[in-house]
N, C-alpha and C positions, 0 to 999 in steps of 0.2 A: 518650396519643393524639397523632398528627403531625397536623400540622397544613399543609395544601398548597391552593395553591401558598406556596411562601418570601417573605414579605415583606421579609428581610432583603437590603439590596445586596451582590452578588455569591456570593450564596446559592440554588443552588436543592437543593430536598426539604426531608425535615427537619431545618430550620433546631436544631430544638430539641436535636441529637443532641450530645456531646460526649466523648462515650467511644466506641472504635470496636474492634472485632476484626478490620478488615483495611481497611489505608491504599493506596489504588491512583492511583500517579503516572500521570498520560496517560489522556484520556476516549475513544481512538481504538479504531480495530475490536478490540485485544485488551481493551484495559482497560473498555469499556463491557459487552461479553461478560461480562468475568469480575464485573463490578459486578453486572450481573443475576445470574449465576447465584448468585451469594452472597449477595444481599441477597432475592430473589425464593426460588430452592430453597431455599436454606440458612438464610434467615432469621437473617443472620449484620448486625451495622451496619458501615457500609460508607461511610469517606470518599475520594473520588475528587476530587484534585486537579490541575486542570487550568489551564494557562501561560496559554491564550490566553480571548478575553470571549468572550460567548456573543451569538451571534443567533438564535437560538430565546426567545422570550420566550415564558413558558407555558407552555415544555418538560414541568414539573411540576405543570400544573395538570388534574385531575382530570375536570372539567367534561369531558359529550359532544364529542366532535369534538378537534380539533387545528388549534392556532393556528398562524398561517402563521409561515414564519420571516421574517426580513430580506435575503432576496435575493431578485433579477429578472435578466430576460437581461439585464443590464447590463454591456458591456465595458471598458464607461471604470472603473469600480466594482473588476469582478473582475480584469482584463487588463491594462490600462495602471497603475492605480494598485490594486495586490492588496492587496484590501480583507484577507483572513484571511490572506496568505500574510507568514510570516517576516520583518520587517525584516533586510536583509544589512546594514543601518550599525548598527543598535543588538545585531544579536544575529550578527556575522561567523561564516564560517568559514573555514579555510586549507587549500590543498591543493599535494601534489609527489605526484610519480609513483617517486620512491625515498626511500628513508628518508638519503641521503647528500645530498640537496635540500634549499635552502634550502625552506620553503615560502612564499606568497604567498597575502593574502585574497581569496578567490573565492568568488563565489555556488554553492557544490555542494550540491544535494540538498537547498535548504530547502524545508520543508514547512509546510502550514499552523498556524496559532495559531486554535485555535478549539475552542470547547466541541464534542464529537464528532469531532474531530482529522480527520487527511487524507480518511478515506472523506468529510465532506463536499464539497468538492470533487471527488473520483474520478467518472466517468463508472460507475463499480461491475461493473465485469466479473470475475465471478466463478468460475469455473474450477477444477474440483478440481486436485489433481495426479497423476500418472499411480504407480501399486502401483510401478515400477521405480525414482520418483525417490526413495524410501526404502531402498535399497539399492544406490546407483548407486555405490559403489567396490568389491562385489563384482562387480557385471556390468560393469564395467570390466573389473577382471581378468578376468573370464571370457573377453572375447573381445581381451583382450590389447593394450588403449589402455591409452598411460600420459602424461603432460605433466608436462614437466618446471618443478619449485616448486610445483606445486598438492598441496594437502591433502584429497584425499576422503576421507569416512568415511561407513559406511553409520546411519543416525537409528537413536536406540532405541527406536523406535516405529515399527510396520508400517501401509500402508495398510489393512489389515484392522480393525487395533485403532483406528482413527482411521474409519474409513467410516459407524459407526451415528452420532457425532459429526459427521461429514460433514454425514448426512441433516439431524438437527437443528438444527445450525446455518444452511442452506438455508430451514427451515422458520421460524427465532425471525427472520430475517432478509427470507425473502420474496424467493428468488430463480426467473425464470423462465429457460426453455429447453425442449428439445426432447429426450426419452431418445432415445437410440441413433441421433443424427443424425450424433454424430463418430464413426467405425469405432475411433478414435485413444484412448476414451476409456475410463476402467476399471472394472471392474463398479459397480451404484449397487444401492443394495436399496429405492428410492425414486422415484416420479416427482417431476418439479419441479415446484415451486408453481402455477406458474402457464404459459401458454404462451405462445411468443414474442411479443412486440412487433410492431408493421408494420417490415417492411424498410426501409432507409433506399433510396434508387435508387442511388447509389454501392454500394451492396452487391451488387446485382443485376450491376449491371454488371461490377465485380472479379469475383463470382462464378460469370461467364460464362465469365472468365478464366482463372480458376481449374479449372472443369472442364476448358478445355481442355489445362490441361496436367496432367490426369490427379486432381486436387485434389479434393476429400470437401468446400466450403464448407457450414457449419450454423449456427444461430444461434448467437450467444456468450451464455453464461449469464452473468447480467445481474440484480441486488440492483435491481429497476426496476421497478415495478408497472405490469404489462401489464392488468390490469383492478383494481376493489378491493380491496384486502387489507389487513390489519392497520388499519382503520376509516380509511385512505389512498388519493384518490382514483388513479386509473390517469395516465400517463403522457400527456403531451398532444405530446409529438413536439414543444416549442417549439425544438430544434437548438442551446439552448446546456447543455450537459452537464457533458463533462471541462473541470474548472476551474474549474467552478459551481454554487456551493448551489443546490438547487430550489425553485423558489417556492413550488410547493404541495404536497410534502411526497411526489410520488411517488417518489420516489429512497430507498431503503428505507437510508438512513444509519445508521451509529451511536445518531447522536443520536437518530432519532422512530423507532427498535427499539427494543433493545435497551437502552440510557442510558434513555429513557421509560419504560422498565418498570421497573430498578431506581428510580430517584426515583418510582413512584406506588405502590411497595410502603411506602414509610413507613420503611423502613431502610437510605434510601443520602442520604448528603449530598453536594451538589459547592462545589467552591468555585472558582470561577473569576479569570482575572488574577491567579494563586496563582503563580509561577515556583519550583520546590523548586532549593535551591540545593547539597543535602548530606544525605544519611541520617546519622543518627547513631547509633553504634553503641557496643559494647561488644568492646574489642581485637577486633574484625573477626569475632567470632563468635554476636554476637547485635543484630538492629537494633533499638532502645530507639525512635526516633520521626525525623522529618524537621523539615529546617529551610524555610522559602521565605518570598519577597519577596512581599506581597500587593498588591491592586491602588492601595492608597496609601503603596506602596514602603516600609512598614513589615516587619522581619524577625519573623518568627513563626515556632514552635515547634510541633509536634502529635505528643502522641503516640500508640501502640496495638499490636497483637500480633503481624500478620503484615503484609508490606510485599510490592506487588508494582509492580515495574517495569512500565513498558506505553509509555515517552510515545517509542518509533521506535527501532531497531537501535543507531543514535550516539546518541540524547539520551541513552538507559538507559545505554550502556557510559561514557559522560561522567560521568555524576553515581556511577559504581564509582570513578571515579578520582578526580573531587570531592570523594568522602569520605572520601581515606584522601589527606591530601595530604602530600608527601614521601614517601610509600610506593608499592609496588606496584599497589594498588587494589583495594578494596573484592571480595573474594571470589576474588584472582586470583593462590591460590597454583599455579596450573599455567601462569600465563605468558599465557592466550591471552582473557583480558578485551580485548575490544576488536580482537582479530585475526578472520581469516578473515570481513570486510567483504565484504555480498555485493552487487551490484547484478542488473539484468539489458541483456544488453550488445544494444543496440537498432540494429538495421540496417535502413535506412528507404530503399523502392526510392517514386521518384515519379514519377507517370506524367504528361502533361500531353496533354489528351483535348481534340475538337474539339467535342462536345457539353456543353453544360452538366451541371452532376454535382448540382445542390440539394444542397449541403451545408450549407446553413442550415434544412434542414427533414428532423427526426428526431433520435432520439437520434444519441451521438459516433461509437459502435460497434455494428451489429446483428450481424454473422457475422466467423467466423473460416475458419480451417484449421489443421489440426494435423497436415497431411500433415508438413512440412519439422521437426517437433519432432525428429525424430530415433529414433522408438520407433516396434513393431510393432504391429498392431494389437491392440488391447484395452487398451495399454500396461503389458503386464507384464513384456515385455524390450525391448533397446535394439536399434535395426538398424544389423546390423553393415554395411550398404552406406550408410549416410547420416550424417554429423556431427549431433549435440550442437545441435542448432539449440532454435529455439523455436513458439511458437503465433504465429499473424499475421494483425493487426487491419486489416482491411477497412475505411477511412474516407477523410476527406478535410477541408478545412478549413470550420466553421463560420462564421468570425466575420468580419462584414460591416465594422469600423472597423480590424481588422488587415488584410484585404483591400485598401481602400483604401489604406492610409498606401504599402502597400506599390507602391501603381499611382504614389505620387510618383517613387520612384525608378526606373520604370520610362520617365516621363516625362520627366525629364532627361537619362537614357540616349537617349531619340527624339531629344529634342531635340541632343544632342551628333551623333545620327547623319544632322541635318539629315532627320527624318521628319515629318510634317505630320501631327500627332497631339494630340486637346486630351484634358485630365485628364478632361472630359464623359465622352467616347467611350472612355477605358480605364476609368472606373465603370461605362461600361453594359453594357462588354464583362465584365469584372472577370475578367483575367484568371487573378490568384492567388488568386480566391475559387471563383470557377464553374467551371476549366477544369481542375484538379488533384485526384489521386485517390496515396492514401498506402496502403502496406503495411507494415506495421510489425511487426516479429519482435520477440518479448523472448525476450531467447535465453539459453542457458543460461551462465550465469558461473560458473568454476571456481572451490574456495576457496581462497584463498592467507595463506597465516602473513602474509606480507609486506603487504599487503591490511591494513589497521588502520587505525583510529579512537585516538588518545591526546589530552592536551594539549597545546598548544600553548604554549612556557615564553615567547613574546610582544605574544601580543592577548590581548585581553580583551575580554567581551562588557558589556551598559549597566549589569548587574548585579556585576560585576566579577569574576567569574567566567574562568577562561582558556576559551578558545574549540576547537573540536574540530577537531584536524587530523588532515588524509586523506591517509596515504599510500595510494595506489593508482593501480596501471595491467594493462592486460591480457593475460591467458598465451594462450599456442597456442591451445588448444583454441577460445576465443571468434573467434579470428583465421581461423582452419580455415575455420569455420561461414559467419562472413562471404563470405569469398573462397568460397564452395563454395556459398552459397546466393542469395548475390546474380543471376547470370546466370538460375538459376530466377525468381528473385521479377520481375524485369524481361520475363522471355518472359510470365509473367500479365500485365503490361498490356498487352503486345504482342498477345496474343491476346483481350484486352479489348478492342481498337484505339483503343489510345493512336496519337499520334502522334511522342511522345518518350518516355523515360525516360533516368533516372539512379539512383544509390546517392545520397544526403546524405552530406556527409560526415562523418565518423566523431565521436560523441558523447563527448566528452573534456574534460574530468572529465567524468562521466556523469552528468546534469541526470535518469536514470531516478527515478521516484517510487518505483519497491522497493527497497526499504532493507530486507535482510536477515543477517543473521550478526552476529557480536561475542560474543556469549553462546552459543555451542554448547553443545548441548544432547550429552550421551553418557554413558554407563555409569562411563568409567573417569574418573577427578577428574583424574587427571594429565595428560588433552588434552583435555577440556571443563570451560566452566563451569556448566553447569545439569544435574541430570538429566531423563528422560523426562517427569517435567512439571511442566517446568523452576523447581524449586526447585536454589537455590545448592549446589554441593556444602558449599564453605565456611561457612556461614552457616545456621542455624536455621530463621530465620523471612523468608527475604527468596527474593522469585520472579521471574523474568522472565515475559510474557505479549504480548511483542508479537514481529516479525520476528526480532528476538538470538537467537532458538533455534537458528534454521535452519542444517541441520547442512553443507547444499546449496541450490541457489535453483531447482531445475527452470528449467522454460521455460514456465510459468503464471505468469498474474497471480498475488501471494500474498497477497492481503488475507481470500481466505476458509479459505486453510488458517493465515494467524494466529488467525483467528476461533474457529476450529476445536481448535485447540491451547489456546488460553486459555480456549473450554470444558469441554476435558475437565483442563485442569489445575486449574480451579478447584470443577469437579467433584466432583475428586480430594482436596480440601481440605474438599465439604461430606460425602464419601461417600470418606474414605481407604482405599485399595484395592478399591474399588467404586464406580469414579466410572459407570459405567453407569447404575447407579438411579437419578440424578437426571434423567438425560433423560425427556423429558416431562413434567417438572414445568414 
């Protein structure tokens, strides 16, 4: 019998477990997914270890209700001093934009350390992807785009075969929206959980905007409990979101879904402040157990039967290379471990408006559009009059101490300009908090061989470990989209009646939180590393289950189709060639 909650530090579930049938690096949307469904359906034991400490205390404790976690709208906490987010001195990374570049340490695309991985901080916008974005290098050819150095290739898996998987993962998740609000969007055999959220008044007002230049604005589907669900109270609109754990537990994370469930099943262990530093293998053809640093920096050993990657796009394709060191990398006889790095390539039009916007009251994001995605309606094909764009997030800024700081240099500025202006009157005006309104595209990023993640042969991270360096910069086609959709996204505030706008300028390295590719997922071993769900070709017992699959990165958020994918491939592992049967369990 388990015994819960874990009294042991840095323990939770059952503590008592020590032999396991499947070890899951990263507690994050794919790896907490695939914890449950294997410890829960499959009744399989299940250790999940996880780099960063936990703030959920209680996470596994049984008892009616659910304990709060350790966050609050706190800015100084989450924003100035990021409480869960990545140290860049103890734990660097390096980046150039061609592989003939020297590289140089730079903070790119760290992600949080924390039991239930990035979705806690994520404001959770949840978004399927469109039937077309699985097959986007045939409907390329078809209507005769090509971009030169990118590598498309169509997924081995259809949105058909991924749609009942859709529904459920929406359902073990608890995600709200509105069926058939986006004309843009592709068939669902489900309504959503729950229905929208209160509007933020930034929404409304972009959304004015938006109509008028011909724009479908609809709720964004949204991991956010618009009323009870999952014994979690509903959403109180407190305005700090993206960025920030929730205080009481409406933000349908990782951690108090999915992670809750496998730890109160009695067959999932975590262990936290665990850092794996190297699988260990048998001549690169079978994984025998992992190594990692625990949280009193003692080296530890564990072993078990199947092993599945999950801890982000680069930490997964890092630790391929970790483990086979002087070699090619861990499962990467086809070359492309760690290539075809996907982001999404983010062009941010801002408007600056003469009413106030309350952007400190309501969630980050309530509605989108999917007009400028670049697909016809229903999203089954691509339109041929409009570039490869993406989805675009209706918001504006929340945070009342980033606001301010920024009215100092606004103040100096006066002051240089001989203007009779005190720091009082620009807080009460606040004009980088109250008076700005954001459009944000996550656009579609092509894939490129050249585009990789390897090591780095000189930093090292606190563990000693080489550190992951980024080559990457961006092809035509993301360039296209900008220059082509920019002058649109700028006449929506225009016709919002902004009284200015601009473009931000261009996101370089790309600080985007989707981190997708390294591990391609495809049929043939000899240009991908995973198959359709995504087990190693090379390798026996060893899986990918986070963003590394991604064959393409559409122009969706993609944390619910990692979810998605690491449901059904672990499915797939408790019900082999019948991962269907396990849904609804």
């Amino acid at each position: 019998m388990s015994s819960l909650p874990s009294v042991v530090p840095g323990v939770l579930g059952d503590s008592s477990l020590s032999q396991f049938d499947v070890i899951i690096i990263g507690s994050g949307a794919g790896g907490s997914m695939a914890a449950r469904t294997l410890a829960v359906a499959g009744g399989k034991k299940v250790l999940v270890l996880e780099s960063g400490p936990n703030y959920f205390p209680g996470l596994d404790d049984p008892a009616p209700g659910q304990p709060l976690p350790l966050f609050s709208s706190d800015e100084l906490k989450l924003n100035v001093r990021p409480l869960i987010n990545q140290d860049p001195f103890l734990e660097p990374r390096t980046f150039r934009t061609q592989a003939s570049d020297s590289a140089g340490v730079q903070d790119v695309n760290t992600m949080p350390r924390t039991v239930g991985g990035a979705a806690v901080h994520a404001d959770m916008k949840y978004p399927r992807f469109n039937a077309v974005d699985f097959r986007m290098a045939t409907e390329l050819g078809q209507v005769g785009r090509s971009f030169a150095g990118t590598n498309f290739s169509d997924w081995p898996v259809t949105y058909d075969a991924l749609e009942p998987f859709y529904a459920e993962a929406e359902r073990l998740t608890g995600v709200q929206g509105q069926r058939g609000s986006d004309p843009f969007e592709s068939r669902r055999s489900s309504e959503f959980l729950m229905p929208p959220g209160v509007p933020m008044y930034v929404a409304e007002v972009l959304s004015q905007g938006a109509r008028g230049n011909g724009c479908h604005p609809f709720p964004y589907p949204t991991a956010v409990n618009s009323r009870p669900y999952g014994g979690r109270p509903p959403c109180i609109d407190c305005g700090f979101c993206s960025g920030y754990g929730c205080p009481n537990n409406a933000k349908c994370s990782p951690a108090v879904t999915t992670l809750r469930e496998a730890l109160l099943s009695g067959n999932c262990q975590l262990r936290y402040n665990c850092m794996v530093t190297r699988l260990l293998h048998d001549a690169g053809r079978h994984v025998t157990g992992v190594e990692y640093v625990d949280g009193d920096g003692q080296r530890r050993q564990v072993s078990g039967d199947q092993f599945i990657l999950a801890a982000s796009a680069i930490e997964s394709a890092r630790l391929c290379f970790l483990s086979d060191p002087g070699g090619p990398g861990l499962g990467n006889s086809s070359d492309m471990v760690g290539r075809n790095l996907l982001f999404h390539y983010q062009t941010i039009a801002v408007g600056i408006y003469k009413q106030r916007l309350h952007g400190e009251r309501g969630r980050s994001v309530t509605h989108g559009i999917s007009d400028y995605r670049g697909v016809l309606p229903g999203g089954e094909r691509i339109d041929p009059a409009l570039k490869l764009g993406g989805i675009i997030e209706l918001a504006t800024n929340s945070e009342a101490i980033r606001g301010a700081k920024q009215n100092l240099d606004a103040l100096a500025f006066a002051r240089l300009q001989g203007l009779d202006i005190t720091l009082k009157q620009l807080l009460i005006n606040s004009p980088f908090l109250a008076h700005i309104a954001v459009l944000t595209m996550q656009a579609e990023d092509a894939p490129q061989v050249t585009n990789r993640i390897d090591l780095d042969p000189r930093v090292r991270d606190v563990f000693g470990s080489p550190v992951p360096r980024i080559t990457y910069r961006n092809s035509a086609l993301e360039k296209e989209a900008r220059t082509f959709y920019s002058p649109m996204m700028l006449d929506i505030h225009k016709k919002a009646s902004a009284q200015y706008g601009f473009i931000a300028p261009e996101d370089m390295p790309s600080q985007s939180s989707h981190v997708m590719g390294t591990l391609r997922m495809g049929a043939d071993a000899a240009t991908s590393v995973c198959d359709a769900f995504g087990k190693f070709h090379d390798v026996d017992n060893l899986y990918n289950m986070d963003g590394g699959v991604f064959v393409t990165s559409s122009g969706y958020n993609p944390t619910l189709t990692i979810i998605t994918l690491a449901l059904r491939a672990a499915a797939n592992l408790v019900s082999p060639g019948s991962p269907e049967r396990v849904l609804g369990r």
